[in-house]
Backbone bond lengths (Angstrom), bond angles and torsions (degrees), N, CA, C in turn:
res aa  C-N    CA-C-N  psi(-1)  N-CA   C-N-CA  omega(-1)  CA-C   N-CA-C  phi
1 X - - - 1.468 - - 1.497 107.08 -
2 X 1.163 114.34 126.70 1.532 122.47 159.68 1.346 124.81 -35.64
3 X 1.130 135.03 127.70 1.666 123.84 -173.90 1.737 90.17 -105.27
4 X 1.274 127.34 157.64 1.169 151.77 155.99 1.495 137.89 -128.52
5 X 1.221 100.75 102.86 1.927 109.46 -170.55 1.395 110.83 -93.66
6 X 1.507 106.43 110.34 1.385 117.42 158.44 1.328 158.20 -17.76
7 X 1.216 142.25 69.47 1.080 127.71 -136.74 1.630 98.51 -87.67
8 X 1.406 107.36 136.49 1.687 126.85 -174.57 1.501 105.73 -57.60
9 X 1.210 103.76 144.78 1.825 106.79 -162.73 1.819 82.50 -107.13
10 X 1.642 95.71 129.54 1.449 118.20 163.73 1.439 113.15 -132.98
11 X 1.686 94.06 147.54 1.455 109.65 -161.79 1.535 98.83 -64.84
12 X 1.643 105.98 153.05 1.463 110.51 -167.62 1.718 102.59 -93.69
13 X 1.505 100.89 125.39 1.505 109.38 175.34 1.578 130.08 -45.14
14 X 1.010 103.43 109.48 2.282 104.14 -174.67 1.746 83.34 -78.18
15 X 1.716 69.04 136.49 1.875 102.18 176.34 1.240 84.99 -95.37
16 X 1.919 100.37 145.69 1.042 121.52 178.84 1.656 112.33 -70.80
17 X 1.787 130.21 158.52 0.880 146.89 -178.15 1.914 95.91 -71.88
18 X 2.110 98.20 134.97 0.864 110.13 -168.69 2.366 101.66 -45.87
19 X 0.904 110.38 160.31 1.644 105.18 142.66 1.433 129.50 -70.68
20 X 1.590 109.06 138.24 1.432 95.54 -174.75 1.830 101.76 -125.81
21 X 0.991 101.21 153.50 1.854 93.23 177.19 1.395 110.96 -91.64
22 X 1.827 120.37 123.18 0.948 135.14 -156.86 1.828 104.39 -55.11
23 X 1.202 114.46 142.78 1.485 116.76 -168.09 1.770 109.98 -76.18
24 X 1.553 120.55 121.37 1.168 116.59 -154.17 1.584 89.11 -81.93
25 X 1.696 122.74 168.01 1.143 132.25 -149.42 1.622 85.72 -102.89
26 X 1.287 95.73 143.77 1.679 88.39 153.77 0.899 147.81 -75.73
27 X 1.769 126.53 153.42 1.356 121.91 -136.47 2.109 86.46 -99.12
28 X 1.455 88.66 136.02 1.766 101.75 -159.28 1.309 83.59 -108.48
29 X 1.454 99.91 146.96 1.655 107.99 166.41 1.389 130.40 -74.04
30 X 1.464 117.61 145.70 1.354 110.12 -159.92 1.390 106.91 -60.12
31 X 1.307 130.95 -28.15 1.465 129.40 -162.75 1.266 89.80 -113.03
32 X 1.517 134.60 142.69 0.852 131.25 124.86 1.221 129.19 -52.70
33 X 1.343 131.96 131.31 1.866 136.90 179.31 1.491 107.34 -140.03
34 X 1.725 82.15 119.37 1.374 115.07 158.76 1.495 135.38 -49.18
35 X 1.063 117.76 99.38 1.299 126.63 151.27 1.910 120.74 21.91
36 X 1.501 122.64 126.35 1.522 100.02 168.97 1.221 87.51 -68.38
37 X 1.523 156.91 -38.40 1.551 130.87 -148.90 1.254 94.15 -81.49
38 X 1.073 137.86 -37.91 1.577 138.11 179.59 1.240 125.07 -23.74
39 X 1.910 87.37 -65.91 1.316 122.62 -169.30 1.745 107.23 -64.00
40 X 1.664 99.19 -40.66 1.516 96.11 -153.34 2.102 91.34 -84.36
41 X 1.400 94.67 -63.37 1.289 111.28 -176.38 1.701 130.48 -34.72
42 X 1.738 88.10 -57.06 1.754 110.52 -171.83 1.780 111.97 -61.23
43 X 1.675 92.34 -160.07 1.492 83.50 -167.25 1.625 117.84 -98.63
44 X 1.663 110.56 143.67 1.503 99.18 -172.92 1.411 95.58 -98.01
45 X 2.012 108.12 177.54 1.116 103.14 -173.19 1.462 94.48 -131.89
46 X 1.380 124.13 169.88 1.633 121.95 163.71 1.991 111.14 -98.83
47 X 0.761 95.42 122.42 1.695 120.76 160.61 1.134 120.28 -93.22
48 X 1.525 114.96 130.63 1.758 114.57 170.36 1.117 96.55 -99.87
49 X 1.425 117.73 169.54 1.491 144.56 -178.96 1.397 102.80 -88.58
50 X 1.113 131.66 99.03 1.915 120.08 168.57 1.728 103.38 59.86
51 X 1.203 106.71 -141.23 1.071 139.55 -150.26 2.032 92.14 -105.13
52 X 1.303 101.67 -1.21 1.551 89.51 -172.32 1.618 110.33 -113.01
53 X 1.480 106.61 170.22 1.579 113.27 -165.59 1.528 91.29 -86.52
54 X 1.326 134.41 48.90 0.991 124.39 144.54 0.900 132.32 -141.08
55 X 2.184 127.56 125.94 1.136 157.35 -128.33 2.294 95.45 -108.22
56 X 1.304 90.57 157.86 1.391 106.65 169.71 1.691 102.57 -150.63
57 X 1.207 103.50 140.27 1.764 114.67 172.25 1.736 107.15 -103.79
58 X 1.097 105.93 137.19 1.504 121.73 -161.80 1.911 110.34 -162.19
59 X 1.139 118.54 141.52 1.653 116.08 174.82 1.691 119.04 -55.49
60 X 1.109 85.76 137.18 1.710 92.23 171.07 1.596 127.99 -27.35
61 X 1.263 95.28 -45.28 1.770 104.64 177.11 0.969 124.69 -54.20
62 X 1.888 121.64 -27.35 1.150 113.41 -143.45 1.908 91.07 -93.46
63 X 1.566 78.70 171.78 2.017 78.41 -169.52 1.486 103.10 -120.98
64 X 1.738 129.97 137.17 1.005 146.93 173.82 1.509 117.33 -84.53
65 X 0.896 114.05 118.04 1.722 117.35 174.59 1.382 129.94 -131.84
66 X 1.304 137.22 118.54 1.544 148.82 -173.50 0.931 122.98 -78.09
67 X 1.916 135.75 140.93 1.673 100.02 165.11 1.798 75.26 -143.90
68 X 1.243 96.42 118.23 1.715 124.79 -176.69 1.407 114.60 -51.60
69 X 1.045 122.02 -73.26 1.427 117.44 152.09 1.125 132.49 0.00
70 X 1.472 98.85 -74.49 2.115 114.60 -165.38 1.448 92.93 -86.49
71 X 1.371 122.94 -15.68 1.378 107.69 176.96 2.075 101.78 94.69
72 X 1.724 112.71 -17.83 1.268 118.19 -152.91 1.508 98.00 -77.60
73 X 1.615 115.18 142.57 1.143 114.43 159.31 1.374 117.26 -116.64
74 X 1.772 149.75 158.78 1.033 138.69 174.30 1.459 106.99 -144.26
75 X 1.177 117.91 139.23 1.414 112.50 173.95 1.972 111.91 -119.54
76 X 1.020 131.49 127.58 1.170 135.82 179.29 1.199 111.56 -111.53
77 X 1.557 115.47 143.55 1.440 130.31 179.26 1.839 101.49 -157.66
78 X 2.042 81.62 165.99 1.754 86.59 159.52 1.416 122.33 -95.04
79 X 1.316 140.79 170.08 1.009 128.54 -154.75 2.031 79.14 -133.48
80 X 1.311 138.14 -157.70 1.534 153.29 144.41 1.508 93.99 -44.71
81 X 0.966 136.65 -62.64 1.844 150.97 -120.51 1.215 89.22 -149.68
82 X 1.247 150.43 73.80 1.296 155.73 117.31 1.604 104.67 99.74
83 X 1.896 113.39 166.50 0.945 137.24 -169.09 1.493 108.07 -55.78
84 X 1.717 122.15 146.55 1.238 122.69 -177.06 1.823 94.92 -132.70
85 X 1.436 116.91 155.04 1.658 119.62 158.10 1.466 99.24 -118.83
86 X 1.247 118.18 144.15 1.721 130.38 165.33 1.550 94.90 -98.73
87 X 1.274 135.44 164.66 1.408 149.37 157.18 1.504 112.75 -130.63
88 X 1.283 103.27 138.64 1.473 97.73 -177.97 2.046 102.23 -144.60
89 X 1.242 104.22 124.75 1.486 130.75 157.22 1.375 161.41 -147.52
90 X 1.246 108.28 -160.52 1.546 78.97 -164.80 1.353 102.59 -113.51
91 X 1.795 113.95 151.43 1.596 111.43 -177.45 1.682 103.49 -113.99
92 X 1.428 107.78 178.96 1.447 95.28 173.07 1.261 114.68 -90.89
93 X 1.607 110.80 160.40 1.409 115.23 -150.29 1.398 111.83 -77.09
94 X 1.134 133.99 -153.58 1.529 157.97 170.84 1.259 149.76 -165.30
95 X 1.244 116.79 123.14 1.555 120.98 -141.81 1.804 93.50 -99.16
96 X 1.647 98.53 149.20 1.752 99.49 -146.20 1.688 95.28 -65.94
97 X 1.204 145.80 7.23 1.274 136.45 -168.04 1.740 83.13 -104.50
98 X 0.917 134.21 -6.72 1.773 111.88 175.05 1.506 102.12 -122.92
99 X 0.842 130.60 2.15 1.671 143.07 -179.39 2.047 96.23 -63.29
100 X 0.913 122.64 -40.65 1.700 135.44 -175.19 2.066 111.93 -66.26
101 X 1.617 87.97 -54.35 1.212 113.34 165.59 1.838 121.57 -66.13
102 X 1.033 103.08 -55.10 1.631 93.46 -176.06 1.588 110.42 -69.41
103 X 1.552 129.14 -22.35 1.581 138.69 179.30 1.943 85.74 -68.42
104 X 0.893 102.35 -58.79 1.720 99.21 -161.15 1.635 111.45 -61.59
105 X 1.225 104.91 -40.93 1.338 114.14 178.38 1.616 126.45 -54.72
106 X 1.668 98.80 -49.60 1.494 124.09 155.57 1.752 126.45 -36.70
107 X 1.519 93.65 -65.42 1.540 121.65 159.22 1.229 105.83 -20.17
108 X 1.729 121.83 -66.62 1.559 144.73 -142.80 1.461 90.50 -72.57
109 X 1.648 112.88 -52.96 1.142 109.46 -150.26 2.054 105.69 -82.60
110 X 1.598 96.54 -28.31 1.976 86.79 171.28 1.566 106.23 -68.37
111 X 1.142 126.65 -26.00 1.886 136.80 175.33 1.853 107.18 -46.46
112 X 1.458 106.43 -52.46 1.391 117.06 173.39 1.829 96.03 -73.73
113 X 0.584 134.92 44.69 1.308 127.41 176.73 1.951 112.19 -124.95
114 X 1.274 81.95 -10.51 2.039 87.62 -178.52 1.599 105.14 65.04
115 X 1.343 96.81 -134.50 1.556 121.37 -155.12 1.868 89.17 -87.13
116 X 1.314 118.94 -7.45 1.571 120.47 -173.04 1.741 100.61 -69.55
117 X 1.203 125.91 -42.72 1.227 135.50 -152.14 1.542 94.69 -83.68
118 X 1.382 110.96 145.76 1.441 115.75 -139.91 1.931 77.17 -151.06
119 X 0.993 120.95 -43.02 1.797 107.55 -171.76 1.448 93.16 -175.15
120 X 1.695 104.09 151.01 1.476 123.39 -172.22 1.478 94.63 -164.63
121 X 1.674 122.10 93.54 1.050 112.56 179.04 1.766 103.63 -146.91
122 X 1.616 114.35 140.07 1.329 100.11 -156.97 2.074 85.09 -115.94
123 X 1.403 88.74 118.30 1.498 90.05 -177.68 1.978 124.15 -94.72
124 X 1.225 116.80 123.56 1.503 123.39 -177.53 1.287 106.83 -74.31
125 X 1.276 135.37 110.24 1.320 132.08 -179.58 1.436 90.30 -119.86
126 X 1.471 120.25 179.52 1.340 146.07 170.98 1.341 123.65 -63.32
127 X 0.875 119.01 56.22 1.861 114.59 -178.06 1.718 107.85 144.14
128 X 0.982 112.67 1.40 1.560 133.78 -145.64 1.331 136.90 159.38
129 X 1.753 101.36 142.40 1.857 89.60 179.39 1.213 93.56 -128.48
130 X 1.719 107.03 172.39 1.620 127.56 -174.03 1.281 106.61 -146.08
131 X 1.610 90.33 128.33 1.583 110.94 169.01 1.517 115.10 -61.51
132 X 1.479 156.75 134.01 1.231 138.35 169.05 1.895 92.78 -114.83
133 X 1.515 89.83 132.74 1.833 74.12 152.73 1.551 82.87 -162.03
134 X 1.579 102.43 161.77 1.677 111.46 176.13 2.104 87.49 -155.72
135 X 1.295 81.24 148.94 1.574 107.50 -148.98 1.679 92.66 -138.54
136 X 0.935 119.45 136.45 2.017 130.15 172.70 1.530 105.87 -102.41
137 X 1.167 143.42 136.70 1.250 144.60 136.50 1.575 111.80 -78.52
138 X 1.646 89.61 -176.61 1.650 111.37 166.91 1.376 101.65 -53.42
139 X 1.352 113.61 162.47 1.413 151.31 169.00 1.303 112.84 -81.78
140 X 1.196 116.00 103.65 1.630 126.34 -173.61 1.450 120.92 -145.79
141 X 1.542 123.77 -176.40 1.777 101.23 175.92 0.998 104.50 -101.03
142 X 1.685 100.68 143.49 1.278 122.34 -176.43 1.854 115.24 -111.41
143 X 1.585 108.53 157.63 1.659 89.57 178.35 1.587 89.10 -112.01
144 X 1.642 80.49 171.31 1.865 83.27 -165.44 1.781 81.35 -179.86
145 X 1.266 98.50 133.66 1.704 127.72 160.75 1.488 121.42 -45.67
146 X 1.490 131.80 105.09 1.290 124.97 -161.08 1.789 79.45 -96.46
147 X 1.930 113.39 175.10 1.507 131.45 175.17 1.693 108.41 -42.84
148 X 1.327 116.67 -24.20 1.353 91.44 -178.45 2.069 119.26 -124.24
149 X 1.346 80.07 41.33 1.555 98.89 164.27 1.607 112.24 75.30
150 X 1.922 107.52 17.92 1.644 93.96 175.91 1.579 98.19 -130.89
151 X 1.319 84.35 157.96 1.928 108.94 -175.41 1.250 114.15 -62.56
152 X 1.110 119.71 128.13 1.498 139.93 -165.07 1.491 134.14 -137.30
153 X 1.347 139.67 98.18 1.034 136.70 -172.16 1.954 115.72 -74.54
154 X 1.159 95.64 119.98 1.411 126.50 179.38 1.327 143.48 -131.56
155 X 1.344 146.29 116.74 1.706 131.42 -139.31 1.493 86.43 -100.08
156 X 1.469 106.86 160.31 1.242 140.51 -155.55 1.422 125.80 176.57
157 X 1.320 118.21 162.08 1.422 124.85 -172.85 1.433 112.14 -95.27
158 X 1.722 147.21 74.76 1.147 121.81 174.05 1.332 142.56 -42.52
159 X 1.706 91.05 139.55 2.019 84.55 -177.39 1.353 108.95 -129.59
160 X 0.974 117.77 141.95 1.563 123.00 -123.81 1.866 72.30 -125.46
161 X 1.133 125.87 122.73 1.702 122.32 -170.43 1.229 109.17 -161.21
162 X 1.593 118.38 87.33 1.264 128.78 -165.97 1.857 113.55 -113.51
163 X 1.517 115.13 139.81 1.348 97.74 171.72 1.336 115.12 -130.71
164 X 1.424 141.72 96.45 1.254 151.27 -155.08 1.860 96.49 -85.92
165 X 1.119 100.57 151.15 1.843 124.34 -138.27 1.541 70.28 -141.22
166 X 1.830 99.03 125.59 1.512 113.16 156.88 1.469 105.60 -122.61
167 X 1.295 145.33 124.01 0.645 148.96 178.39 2.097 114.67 -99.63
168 X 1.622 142.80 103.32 1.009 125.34 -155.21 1.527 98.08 -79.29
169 X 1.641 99.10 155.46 1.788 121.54 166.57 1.358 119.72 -114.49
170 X 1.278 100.65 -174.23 1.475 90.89 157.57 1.699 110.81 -77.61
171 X 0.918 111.55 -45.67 1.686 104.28 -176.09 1.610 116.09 -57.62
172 X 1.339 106.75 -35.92 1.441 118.40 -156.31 1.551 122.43 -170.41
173 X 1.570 83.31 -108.33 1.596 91.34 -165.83 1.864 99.33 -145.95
174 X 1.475 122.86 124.04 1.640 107.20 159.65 1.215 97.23 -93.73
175 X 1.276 100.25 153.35 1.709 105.83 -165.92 1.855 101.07 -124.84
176 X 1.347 124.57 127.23 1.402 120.03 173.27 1.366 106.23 -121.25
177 X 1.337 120.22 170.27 1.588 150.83 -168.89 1.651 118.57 -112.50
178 X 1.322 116.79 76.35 1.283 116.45 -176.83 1.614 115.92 -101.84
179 X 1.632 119.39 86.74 1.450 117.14 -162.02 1.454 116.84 -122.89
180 X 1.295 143.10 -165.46 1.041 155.43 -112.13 2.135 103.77 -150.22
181 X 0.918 136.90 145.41 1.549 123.26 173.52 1.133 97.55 -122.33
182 X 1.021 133.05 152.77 1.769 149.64 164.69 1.600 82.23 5.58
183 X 1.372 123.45 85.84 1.111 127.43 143.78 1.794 102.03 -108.62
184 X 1.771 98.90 136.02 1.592 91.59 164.68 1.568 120.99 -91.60
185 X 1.232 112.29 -172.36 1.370 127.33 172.04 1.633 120.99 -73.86
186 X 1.590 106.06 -44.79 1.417 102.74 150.29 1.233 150.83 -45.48
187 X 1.505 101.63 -35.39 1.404 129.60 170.76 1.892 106.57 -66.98
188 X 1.091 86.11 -61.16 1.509 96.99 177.73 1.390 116.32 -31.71
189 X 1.421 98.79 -62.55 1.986 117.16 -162.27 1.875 101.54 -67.38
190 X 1.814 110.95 -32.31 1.645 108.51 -174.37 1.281 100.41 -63.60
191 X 1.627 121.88 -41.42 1.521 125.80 -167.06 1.132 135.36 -119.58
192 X 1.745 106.57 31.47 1.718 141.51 -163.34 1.606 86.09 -50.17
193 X 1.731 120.33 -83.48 1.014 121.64 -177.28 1.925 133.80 -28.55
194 X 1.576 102.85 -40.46 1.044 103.85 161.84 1.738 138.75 -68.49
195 X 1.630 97.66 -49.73 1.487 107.99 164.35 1.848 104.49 -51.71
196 X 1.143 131.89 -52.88 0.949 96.91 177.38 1.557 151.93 -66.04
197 X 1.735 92.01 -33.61 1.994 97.27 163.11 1.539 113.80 -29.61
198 X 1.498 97.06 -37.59 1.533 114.93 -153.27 1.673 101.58 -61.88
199 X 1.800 118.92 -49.55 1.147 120.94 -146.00 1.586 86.33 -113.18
200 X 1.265 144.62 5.74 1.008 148.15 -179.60 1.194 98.42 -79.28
201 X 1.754 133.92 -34.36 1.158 109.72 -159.79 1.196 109.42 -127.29
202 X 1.609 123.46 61.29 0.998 143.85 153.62 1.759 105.52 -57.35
203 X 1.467 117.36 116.03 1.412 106.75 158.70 1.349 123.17 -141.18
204 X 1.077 127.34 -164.73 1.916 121.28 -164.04 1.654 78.65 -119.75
205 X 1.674 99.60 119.77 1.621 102.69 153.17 1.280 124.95 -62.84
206 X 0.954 136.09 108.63 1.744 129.46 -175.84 1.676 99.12 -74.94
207 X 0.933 100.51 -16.05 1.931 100.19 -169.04 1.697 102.73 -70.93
208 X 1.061 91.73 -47.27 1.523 105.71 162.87 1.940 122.29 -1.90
209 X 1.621 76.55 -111.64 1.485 85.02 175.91 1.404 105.08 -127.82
210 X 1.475 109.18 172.17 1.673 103.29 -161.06 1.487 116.68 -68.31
211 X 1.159 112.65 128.36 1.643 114.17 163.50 1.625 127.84 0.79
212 X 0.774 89.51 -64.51 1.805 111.29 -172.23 1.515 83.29 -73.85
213 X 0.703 154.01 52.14 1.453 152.31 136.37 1.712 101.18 -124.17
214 X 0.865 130.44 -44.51 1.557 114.37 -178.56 1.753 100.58 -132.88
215 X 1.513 101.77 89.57 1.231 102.81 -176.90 1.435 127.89 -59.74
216 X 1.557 134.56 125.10 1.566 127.19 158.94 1.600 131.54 -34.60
């Protein structure tokens, strides 16, 4: 008779799980952007201008930046309708006998401006006054921040929206440049209401420096 030897039963080896290529992350926008409820709702903050007693209210997000040298300051934020920069500097001053003259002169020149001239209003605040004027050009390309935080060329109407800051001296007047960057007119009109909270609340810190330096 044939003999037959058993071969010992062993458990059958588990094949390893295929390889998989780790799942790449999604591609995040360069900027993070805030929310309109964010923007409109959340919390704002106060910013001073440079070195001067005067404050601006603006959202938390937005970011302040210096460059010592040029004297330049800029603050960037989102707005409802995309990213905005403010610029702010300093001009040379003016002594109160030409302060009458350079408003009128200014005046003359948004007047030659036709149907372009959009506002010319010289505001008396408390510690200080401000020239406002905003002016439209031609229709040309503009850059501007698309939803996911990159620079993008797009045509548009520039609006040219500047508010010059007199601050009184003894001589006169220091005079600064608080304006607007390739902001358009479109932009403007989606988030009129907002830009303005924004520039409405320009005010003179009195805490600042003493009273009797920039009288009420």
């Amino acid at each position: 008779m044939t003999s037959f030897v058993a071969a010992g039963c062993e458990e059958p080896t588990e094949l390893p799980a295929p390889a998989t290529a780790p799942a790449e992350p999604a591609d995040e926008p360069a900027i993070r952007r805030p929310t309109t409820q964010q923007l409109v709702e959340g919390r704002w903050k106060t910013v001073t201008l440079s070195v001067l007693p005067i404050t601006l209210e603006v959202p938390e997000s937005w970011q302040q930046s210096a460059f010592s040298e040029s004297g330049l300051l800029t603050l960037e934020g989102w707005t409802p309708s995309g990213e905005v920069q403010l610029r702010f500097s300093a001009r040379p001053p003016l002594t109160a006998d030409k302060f009458e003259g350079f408003v009128n002169g200014a005046r003359k020149a948004m007047e030659a401006r036709g149907d372009r001239k959009l506002r010319f209003e010289l505001h008396e605040k408390p510690g200080f006054k401000v020239l406002e004027q905003q002016f439209s050009e031609e229709r040309r390309a503009m850059l501007a921040t698309d939803a996911a935080g990159n620079l993008v060329e797009m045509e548009g109407t520039p609006l040219k929206w500047s508010f010059l800051i007199f601050l009184p001296d003894a001589e006169g007047y220091k005079s600064y440049e608080l304006g607007f960057v390739e902001l358009s007119l479109e932009h403007y009109e989606r988030d009129k209401e907002f830009f303005q909270r924004v520039m409405s609340s320009l005010r003179h810190d009195g805490a600042a420096l003493p009273s009797s330096q920039f009288p009420r």
